[in-house]
Structures are given as structure tokens and as C-alpha cells.
N, C-alpha and C positions, 0 to 999 in steps of 0.2 A: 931196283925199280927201273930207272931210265937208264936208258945202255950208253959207254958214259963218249961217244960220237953227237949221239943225239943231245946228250946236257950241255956240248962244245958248241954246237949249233945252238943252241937255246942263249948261252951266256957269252955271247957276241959283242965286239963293242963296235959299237958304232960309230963307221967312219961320219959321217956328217953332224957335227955338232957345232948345235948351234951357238953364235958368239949374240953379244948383246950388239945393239947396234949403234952405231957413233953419234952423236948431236946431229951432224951432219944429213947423216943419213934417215935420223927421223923429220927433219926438216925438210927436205928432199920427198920424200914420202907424204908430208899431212900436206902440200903443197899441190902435189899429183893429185891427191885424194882431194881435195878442193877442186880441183880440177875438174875431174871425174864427176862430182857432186853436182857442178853448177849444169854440167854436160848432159846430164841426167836428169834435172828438172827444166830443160831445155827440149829435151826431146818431148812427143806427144806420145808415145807408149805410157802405157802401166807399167811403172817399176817401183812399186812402194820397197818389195824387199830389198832388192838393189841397195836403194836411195837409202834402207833404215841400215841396211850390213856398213854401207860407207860414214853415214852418218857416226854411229856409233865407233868408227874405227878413226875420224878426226878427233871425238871428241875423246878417243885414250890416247891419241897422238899427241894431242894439244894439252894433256894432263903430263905424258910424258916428258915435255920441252919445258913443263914447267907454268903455262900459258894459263891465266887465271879465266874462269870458266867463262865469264862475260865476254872476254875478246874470240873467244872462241865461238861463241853464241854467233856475234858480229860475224868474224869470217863466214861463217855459213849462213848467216842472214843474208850475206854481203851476196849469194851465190843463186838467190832469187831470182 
């Protein structure tokens, strides 16, 4: 069926793989992303999607650190 160049090509591996990411580095991250958030409901544009893609992404940030959902709540209350 497939000519076997073309199956070589198909069953590639792939150099960029991805690693999980260090405590550090999600801390780093939900931090930025607070950042971003408070930045953004600061501004007077329209940016509900913005605001709901960031939102959503502290709050698996903050799931990931371990962060029980209440403090998490806070931070981004904090960000009004």
C-alpha cells in the first residue's frame, strides 16, 4: 500500500518532546498568569475570552501546585 519512504516519513519521532514541568516553573508561570489577569481586567477593552482562557489556566495552575481551590479563588479575587 504505502511505499515504504513515505511510511518513514509518517513514523517519525519526534524531536521536541515534551518534559513535565518543574514546581518552579509552574510557579513562575500561575504567577505571570496573575499577572496577566489583573492586567486585563484593568484594561477597558472587551476581553471576556482572554480573561475566561487565563482564568481557567490559573486555576489548573493552582490545582497543579497543589493550591486548594479557595486560595486560588483569593488570588484572582485579589486581581480586581
Amino acid at each position: 500500500m504505502f511505499h515504504e519512504t513515505a511510511r518513514k516519513k509518517i513514523e517519525y519521532d519526534n524531536p521536541r518532546v515534551e518534559k513535565m514541568r518543574s514546581p518552579q516553573e509552574v510557579l513562575a508561570r500561575y504567577n505571570l498568569s496573575l499577572r496577566d489577569y489583573k492586567a486585563l481586567n484593568e484594561s477597558k477593552v472587551d476581553n471576556r475570552e482572554q480573561r475566561l482562557m487565563i482564568y481557567t489556566e490559573i486555576k489548573l495552575l493552582g490545582w497543579m501546585l497543589g493550591k486548594p481551590e479557595k486560595n486560588v479563588l483569593k488570588d484572582l479575587n485579589a486581581c480586581k
